[in-house]
CHARMM-style PDB file with segment names, atoms N, HN, CA, C and O in Angstrom:
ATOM      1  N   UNK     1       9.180   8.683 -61.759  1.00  0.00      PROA
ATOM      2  CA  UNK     1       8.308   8.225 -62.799  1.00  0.00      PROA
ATOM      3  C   UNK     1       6.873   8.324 -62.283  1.00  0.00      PROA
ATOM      4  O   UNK     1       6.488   8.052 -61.146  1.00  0.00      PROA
ATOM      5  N   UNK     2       6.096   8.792 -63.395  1.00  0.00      PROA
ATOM      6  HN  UNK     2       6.410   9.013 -64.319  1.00  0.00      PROA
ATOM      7  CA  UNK     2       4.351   8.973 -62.674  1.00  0.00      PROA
ATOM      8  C   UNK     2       3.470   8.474 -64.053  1.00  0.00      PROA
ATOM      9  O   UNK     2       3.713   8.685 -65.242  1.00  0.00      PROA
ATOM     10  N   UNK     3       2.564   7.868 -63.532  1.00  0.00      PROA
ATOM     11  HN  UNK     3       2.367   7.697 -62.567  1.00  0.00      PROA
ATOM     12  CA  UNK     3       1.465   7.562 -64.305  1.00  0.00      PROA
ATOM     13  C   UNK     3       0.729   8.329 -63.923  1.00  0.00      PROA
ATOM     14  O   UNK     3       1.124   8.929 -62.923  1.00  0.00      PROA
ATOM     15  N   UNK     4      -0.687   8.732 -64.468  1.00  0.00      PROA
ATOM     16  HN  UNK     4      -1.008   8.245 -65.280  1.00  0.00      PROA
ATOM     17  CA  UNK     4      -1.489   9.347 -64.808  1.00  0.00      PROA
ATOM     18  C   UNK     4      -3.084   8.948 -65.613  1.00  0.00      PROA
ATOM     19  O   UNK     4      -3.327   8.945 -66.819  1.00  0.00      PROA
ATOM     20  N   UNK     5      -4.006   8.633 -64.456  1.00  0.00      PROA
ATOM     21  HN  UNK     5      -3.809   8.636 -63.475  1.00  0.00      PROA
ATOM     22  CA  UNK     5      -5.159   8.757 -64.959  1.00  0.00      PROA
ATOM     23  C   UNK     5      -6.212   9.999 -65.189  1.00  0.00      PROA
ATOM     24  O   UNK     5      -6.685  10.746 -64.333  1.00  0.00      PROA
ATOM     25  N   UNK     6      -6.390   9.992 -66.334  1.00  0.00      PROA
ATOM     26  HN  UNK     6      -6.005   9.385 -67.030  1.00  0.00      PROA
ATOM     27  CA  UNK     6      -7.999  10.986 -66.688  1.00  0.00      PROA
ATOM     28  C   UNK     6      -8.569  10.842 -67.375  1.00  0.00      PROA
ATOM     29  O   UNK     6      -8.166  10.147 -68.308  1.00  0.00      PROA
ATOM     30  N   UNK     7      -9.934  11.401 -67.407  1.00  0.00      PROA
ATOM     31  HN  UNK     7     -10.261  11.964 -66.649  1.00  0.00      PROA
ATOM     32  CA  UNK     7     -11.120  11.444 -67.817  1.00  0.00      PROA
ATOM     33  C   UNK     7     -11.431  13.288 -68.282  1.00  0.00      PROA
ATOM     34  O   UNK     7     -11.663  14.194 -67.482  1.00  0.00      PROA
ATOM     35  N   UNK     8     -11.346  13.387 -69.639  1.00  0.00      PROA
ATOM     36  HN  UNK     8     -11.158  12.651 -70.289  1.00  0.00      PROA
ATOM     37  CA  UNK     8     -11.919  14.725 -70.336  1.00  0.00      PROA
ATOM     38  C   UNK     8     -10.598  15.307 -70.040  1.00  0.00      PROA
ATOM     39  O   UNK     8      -9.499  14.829 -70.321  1.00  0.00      PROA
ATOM     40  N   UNK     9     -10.879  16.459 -69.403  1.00  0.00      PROA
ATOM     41  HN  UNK     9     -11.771  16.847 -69.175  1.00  0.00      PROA
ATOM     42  CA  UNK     9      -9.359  17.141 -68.787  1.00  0.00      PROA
ATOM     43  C   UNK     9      -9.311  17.246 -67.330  1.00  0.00      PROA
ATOM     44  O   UNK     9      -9.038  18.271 -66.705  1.00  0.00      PROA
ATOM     45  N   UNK    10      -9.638  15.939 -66.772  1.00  0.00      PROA
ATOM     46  HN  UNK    10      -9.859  15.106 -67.280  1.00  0.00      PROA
ATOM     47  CA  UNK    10      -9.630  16.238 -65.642  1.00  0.00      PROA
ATOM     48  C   UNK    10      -8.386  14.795 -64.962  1.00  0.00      PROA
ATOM     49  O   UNK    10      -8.719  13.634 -65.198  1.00  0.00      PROA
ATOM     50  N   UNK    11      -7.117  15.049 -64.207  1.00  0.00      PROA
ATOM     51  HN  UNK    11      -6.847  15.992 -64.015  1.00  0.00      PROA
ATOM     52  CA  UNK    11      -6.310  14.134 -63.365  1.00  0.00      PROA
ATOM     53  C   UNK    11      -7.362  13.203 -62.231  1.00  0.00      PROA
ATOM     54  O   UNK    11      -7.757  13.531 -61.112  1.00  0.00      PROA
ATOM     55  N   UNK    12      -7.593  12.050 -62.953  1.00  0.00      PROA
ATOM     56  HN  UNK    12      -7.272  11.784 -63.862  1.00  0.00      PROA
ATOM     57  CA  UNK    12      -8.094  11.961 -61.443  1.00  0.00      PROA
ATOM     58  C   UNK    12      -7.785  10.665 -60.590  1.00  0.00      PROA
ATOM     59  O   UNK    12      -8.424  10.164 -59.665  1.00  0.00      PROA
ATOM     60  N   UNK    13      -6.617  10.286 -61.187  1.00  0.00      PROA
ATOM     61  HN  UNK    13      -6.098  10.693 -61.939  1.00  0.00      PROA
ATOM     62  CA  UNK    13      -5.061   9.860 -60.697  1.00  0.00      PROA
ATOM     63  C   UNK    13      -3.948   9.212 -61.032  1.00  0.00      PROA
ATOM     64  O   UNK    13      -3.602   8.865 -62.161  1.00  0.00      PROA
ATOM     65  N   UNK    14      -3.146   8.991 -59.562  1.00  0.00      PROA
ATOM     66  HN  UNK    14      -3.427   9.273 -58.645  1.00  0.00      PROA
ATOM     67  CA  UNK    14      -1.760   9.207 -60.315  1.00  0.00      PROA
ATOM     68  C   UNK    14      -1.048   8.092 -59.265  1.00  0.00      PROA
ATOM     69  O   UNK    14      -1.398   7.863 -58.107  1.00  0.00      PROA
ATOM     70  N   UNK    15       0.153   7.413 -60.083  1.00  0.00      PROA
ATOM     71  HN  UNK    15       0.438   7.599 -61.023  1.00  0.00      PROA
ATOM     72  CA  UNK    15       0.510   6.327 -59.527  1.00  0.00      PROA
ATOM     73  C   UNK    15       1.995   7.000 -59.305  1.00  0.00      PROA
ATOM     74  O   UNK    15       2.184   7.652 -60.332  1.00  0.00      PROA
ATOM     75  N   UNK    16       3.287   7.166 -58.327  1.00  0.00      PROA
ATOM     76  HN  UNK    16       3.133   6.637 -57.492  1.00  0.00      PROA
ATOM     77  CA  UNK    16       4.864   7.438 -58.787  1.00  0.00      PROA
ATOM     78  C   UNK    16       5.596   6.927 -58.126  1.00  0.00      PROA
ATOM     79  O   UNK    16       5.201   6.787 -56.968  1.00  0.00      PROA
ATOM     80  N   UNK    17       6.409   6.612 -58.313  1.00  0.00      PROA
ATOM     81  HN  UNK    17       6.730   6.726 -59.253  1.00  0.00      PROA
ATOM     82  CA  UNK    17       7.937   6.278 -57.925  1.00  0.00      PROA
ATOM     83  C   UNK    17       8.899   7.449 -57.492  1.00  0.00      PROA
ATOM     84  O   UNK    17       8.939   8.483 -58.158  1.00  0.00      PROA
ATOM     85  N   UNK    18       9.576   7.294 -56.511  1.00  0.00      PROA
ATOM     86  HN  UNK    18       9.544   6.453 -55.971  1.00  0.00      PROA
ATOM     87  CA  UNK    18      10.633   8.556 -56.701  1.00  0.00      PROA
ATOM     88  C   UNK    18      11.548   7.278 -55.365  1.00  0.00      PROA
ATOM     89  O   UNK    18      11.272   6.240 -54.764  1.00  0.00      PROA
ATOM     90  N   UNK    19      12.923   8.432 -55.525  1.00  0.00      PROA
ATOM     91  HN  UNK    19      13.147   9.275 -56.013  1.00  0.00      PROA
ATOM     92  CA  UNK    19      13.860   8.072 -54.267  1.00  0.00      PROA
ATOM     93  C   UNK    19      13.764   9.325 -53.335  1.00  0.00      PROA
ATOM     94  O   UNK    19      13.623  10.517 -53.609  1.00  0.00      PROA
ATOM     95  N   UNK    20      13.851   8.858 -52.490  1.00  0.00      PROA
ATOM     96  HN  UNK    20      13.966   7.889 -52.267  1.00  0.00      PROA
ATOM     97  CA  UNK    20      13.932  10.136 -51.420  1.00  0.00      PROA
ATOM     98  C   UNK    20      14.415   9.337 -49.737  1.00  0.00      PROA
ATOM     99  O   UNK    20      14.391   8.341 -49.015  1.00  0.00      PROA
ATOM    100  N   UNK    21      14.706  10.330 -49.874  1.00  0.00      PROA
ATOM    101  HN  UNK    21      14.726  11.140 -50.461  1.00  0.00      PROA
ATOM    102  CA  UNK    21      15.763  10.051 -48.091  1.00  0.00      PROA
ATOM    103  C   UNK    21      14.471  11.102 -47.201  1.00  0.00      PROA
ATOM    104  O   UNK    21      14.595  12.313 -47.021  1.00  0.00      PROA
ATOM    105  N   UNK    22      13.438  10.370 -46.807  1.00  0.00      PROA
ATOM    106  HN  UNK    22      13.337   9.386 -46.953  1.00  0.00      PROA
ATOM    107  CA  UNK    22      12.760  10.722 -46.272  1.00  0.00      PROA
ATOM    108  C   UNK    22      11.711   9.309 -45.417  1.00  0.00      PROA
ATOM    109  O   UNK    22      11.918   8.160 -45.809  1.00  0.00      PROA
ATOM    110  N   UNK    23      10.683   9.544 -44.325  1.00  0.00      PROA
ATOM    111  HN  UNK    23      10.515  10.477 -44.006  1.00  0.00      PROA
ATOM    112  CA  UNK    23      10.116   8.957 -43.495  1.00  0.00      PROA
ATOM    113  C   UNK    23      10.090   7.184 -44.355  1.00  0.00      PROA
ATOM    114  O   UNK    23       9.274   7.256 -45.274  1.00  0.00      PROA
ATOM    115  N   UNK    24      10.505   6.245 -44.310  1.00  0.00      PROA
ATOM    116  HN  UNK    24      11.168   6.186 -43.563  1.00  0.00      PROA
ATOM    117  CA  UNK    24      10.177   5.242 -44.940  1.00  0.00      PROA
ATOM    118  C   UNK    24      11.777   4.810 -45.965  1.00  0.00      PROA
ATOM    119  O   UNK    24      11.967   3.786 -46.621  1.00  0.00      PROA
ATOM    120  N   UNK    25      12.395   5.589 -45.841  1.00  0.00      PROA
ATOM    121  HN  UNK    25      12.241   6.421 -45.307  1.00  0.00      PROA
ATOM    122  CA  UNK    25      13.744   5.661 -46.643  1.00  0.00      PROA
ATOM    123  C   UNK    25      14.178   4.133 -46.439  1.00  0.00      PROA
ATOM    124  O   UNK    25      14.363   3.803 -45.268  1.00  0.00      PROA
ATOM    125  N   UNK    26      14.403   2.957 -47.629  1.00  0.00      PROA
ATOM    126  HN  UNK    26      14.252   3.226 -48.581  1.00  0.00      PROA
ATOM    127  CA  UNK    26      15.425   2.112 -47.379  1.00  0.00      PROA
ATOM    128  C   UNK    26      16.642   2.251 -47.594  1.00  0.00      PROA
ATOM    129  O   UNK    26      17.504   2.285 -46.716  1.00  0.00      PROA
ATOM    130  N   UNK    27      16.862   2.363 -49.014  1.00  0.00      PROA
ATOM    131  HN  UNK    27      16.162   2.336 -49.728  1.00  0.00      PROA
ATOM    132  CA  UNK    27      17.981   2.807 -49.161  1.00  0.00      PROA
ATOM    133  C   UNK    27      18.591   3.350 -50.792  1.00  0.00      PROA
ATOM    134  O   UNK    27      17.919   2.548 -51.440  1.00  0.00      PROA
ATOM    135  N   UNK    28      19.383   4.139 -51.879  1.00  0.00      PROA
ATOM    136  HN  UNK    28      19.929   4.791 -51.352  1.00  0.00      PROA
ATOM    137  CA  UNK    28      18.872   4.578 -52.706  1.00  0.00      PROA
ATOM    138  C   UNK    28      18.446   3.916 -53.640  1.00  0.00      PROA
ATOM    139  O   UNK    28      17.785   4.531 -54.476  1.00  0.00      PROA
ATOM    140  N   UNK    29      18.645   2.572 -53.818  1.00  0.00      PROA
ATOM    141  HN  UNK    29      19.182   2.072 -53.138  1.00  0.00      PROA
ATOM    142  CA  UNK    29      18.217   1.386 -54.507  1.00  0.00      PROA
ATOM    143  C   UNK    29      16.851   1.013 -54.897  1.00  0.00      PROA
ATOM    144  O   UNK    29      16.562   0.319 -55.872  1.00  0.00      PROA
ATOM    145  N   UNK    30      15.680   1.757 -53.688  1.00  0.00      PROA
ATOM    146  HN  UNK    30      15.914   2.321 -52.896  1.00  0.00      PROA
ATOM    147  CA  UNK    30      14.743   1.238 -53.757  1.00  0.00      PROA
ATOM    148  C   UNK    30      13.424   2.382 -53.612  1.00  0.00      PROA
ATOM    149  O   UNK    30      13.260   3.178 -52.687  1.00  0.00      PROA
ATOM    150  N   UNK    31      12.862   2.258 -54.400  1.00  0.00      PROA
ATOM    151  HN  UNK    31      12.995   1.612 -55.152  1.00  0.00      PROA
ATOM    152  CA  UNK    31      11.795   3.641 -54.549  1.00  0.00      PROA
ATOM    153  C   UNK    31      10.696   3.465 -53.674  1.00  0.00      PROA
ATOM    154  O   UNK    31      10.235   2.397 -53.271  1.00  0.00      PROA
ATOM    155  N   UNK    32      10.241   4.859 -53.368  1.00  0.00      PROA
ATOM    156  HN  UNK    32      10.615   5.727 -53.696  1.00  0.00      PROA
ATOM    157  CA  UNK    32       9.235   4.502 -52.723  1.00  0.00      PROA
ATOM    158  C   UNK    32       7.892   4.521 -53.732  1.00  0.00      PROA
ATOM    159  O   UNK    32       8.190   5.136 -54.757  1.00  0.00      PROA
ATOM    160  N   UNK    33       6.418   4.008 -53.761  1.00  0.00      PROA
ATOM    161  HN  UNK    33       6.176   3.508 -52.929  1.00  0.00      PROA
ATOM    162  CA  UNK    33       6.167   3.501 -54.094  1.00  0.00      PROA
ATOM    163  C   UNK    33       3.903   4.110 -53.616  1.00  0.00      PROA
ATOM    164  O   UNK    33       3.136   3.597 -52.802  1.00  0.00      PROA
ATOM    165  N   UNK    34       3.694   5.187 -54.497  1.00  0.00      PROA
ATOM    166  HN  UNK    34       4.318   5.604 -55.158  1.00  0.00      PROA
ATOM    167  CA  UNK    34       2.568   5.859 -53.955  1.00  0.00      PROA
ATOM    168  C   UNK    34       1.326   5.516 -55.125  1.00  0.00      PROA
ATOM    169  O   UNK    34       1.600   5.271 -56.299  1.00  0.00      PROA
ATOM    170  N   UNK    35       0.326   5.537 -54.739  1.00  0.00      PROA
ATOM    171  HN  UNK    35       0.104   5.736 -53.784  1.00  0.00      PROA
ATOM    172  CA  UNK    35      -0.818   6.209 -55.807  1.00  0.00      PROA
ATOM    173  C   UNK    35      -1.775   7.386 -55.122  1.00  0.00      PROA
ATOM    174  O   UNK    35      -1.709   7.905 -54.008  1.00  0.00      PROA
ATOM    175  N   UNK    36      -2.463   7.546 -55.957  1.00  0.00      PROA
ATOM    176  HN  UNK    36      -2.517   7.124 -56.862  1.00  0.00      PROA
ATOM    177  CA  UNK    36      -3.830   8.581 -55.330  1.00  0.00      PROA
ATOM    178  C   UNK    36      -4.643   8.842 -55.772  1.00  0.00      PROA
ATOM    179  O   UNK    36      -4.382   9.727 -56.586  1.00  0.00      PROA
ATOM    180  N   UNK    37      -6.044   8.503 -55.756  1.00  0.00      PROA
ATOM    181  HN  UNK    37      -6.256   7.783 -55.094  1.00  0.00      PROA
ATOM    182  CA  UNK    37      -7.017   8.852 -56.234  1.00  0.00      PROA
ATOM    183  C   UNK    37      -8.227  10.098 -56.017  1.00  0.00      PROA
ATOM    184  O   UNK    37      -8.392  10.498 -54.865  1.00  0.00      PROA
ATOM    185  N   UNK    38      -8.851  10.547 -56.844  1.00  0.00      PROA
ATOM    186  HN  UNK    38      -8.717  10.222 -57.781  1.00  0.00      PROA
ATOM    187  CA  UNK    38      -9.798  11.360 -56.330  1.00  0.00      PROA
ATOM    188  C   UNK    38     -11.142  10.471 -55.557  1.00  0.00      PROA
ATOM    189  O   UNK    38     -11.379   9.267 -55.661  1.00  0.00      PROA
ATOM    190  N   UNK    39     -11.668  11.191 -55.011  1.00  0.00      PROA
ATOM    191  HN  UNK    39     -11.476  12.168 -54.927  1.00  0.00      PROA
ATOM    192  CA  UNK    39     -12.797  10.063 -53.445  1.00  0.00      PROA
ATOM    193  C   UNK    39     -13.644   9.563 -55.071  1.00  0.00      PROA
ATOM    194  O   UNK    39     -13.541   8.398 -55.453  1.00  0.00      PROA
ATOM    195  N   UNK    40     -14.161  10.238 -55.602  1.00  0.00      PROA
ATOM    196  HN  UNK    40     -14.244  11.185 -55.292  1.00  0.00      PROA
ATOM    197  CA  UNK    40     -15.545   9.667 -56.451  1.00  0.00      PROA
ATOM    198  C   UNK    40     -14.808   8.586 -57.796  1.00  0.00      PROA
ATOM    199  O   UNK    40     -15.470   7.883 -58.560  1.00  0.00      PROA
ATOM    200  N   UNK    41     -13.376   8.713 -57.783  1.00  0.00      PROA
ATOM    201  HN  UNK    41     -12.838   9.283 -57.162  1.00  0.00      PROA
ATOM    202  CA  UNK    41     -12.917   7.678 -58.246  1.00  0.00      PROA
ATOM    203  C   UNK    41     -12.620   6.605 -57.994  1.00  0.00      PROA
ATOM    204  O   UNK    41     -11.858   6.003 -58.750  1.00  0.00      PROA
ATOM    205  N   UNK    42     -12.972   6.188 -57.193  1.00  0.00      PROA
ATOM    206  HN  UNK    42     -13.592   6.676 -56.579  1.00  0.00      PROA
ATOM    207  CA  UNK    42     -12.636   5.078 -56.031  1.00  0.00      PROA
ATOM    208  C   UNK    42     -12.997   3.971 -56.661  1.00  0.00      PROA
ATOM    209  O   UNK    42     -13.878   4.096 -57.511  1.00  0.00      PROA
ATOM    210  N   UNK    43     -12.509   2.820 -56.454  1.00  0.00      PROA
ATOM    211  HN  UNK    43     -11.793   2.718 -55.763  1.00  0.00      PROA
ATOM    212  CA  UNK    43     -13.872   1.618 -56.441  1.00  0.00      PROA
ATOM    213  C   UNK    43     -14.032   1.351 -57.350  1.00  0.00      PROA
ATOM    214  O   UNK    43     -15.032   0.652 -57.514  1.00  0.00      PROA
ATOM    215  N   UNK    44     -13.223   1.683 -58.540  1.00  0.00      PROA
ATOM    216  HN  UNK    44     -12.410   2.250 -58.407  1.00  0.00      PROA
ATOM    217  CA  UNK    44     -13.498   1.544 -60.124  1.00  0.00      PROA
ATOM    218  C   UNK    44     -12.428   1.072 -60.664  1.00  0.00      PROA
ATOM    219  O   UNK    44     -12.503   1.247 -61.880  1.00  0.00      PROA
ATOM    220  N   UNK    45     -11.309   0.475 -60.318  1.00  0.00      PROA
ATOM    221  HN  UNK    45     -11.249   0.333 -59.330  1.00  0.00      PROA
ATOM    222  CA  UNK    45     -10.238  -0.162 -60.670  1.00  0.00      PROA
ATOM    223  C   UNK    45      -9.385   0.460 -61.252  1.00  0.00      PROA
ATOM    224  O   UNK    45      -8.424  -0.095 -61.784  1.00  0.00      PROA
ATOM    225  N   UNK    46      -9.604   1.914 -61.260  1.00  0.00      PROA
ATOM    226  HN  UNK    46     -10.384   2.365 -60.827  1.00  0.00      PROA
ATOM    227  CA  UNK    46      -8.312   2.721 -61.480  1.00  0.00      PROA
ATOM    228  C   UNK    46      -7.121   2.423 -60.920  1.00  0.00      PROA
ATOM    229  O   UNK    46      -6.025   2.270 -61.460  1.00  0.00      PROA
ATOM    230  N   UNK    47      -7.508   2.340 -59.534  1.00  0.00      PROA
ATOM    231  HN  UNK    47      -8.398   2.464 -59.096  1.00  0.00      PROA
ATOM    232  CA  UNK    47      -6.047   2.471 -59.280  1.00  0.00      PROA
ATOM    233  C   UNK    47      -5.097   0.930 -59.363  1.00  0.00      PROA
ATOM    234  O   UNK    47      -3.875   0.785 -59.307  1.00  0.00      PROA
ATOM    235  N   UNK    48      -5.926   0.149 -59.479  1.00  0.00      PROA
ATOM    236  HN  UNK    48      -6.918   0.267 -59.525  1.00  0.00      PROA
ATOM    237  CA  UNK    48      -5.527  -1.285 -59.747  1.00  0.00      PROA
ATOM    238  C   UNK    48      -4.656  -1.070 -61.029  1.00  0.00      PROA
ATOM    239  O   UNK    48      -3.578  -1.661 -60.963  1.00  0.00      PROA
ATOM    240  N   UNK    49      -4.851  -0.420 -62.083  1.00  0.00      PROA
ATOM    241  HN  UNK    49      -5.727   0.061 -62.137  1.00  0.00      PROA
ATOM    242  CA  UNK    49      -4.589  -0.186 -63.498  1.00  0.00      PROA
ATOM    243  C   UNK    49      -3.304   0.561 -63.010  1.00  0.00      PROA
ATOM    244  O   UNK    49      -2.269  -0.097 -63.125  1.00  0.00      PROA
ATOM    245  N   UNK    50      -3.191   1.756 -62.513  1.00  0.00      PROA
ATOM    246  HN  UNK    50      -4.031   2.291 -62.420  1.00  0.00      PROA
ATOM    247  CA  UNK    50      -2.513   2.531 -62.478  1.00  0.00      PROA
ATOM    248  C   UNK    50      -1.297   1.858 -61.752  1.00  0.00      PROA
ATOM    249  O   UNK    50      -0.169   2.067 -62.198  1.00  0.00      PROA
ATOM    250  N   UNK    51      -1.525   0.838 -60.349  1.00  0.00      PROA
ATOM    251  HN  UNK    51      -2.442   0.668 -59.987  1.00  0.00      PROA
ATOM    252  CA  UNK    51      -0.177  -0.068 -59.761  1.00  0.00      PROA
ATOM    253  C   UNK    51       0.079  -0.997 -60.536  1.00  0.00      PROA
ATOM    254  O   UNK    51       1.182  -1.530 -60.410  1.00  0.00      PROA
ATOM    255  N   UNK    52      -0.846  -1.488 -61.577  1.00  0.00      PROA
ATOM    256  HN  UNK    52      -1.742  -1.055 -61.678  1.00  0.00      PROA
ATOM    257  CA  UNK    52      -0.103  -2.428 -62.078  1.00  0.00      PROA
ATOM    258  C   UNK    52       0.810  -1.892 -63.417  1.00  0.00      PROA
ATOM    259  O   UNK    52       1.958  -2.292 -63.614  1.00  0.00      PROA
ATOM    260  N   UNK    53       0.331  -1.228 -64.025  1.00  0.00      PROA
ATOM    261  HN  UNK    53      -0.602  -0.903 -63.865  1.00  0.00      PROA
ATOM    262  CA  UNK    53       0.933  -0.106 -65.297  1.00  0.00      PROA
ATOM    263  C   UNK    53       2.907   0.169 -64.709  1.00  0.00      PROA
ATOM    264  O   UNK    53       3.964   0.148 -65.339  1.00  0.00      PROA
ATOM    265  N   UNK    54       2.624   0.359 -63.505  1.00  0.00      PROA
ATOM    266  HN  UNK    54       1.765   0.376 -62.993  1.00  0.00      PROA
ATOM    267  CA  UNK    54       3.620   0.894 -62.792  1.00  0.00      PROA
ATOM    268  C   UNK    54       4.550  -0.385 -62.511  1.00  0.00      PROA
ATOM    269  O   UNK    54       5.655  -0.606 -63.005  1.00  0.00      PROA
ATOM    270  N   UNK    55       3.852  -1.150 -61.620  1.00  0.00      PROA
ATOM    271  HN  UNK    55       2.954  -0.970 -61.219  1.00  0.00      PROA
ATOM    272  CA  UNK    55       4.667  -2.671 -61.743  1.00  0.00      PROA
ATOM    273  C   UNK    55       5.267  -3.159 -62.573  1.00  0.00      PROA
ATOM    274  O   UNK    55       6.387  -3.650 -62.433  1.00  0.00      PROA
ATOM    275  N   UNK    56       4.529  -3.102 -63.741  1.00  0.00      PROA
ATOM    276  HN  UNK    56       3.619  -2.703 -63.855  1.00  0.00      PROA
ATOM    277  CA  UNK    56       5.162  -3.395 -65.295  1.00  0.00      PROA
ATOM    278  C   UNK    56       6.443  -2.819 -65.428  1.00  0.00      PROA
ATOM    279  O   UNK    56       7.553  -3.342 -65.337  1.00  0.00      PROA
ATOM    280  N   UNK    57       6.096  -1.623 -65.664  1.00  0.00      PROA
ATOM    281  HN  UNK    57       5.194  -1.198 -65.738  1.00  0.00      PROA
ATOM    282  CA  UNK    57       6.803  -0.910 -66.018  1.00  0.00      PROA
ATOM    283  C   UNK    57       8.514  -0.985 -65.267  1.00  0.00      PROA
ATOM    284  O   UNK    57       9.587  -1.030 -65.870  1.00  0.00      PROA
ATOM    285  N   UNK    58       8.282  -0.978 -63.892  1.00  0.00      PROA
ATOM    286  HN  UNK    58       7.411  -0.942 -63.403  1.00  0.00      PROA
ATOM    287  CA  UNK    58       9.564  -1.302 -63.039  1.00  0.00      PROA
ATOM    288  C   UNK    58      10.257  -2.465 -63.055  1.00  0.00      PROA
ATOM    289  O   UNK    58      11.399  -2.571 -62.609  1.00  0.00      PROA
ATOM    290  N   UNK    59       9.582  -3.417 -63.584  1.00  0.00      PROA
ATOM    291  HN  UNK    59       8.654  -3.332 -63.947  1.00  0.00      PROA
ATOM    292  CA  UNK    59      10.088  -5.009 -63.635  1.00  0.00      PROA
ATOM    293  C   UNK    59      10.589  -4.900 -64.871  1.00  0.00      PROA
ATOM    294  O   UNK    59      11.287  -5.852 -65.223  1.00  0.00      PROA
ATOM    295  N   UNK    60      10.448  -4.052 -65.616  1.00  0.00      PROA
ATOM    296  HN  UNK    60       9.881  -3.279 -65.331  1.00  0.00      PROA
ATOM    297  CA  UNK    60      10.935  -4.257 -67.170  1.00  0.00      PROA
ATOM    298  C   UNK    60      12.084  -2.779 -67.303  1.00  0.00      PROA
ATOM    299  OT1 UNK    60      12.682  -2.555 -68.355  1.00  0.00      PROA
TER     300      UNK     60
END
């Protein structure tokens, strides 16, 4: 699952979930748990929006 912030047509970020049996793996129960922003997006509560959008979303 991915959220998705932008502005005009431009991504300029993105919150996701996935499972994967990789570095950080608990177990398949439990997702791992990323965002990412572009640098000049920073600092603007995007990404606050974007983990919590996501939080929501997983609790429900």
């Amino acid at each position: 699952m991915c959220y998705m912030a932008e502005t005009g047509d431009i991504i300029v970020g993105v919150a996701w979930v996935r499972i994967m049996n990789d570095y950080g793996h608990v177990d398949d129960d439990t997702s791992a748990f990323a965002f990412s922003l572009l640098k000049e997006y920073r600092n603007h509560g995007i990404g606050t929006k974007l983990m919590n959008r996501m939080l929501l979303e997983l609790k429900n």
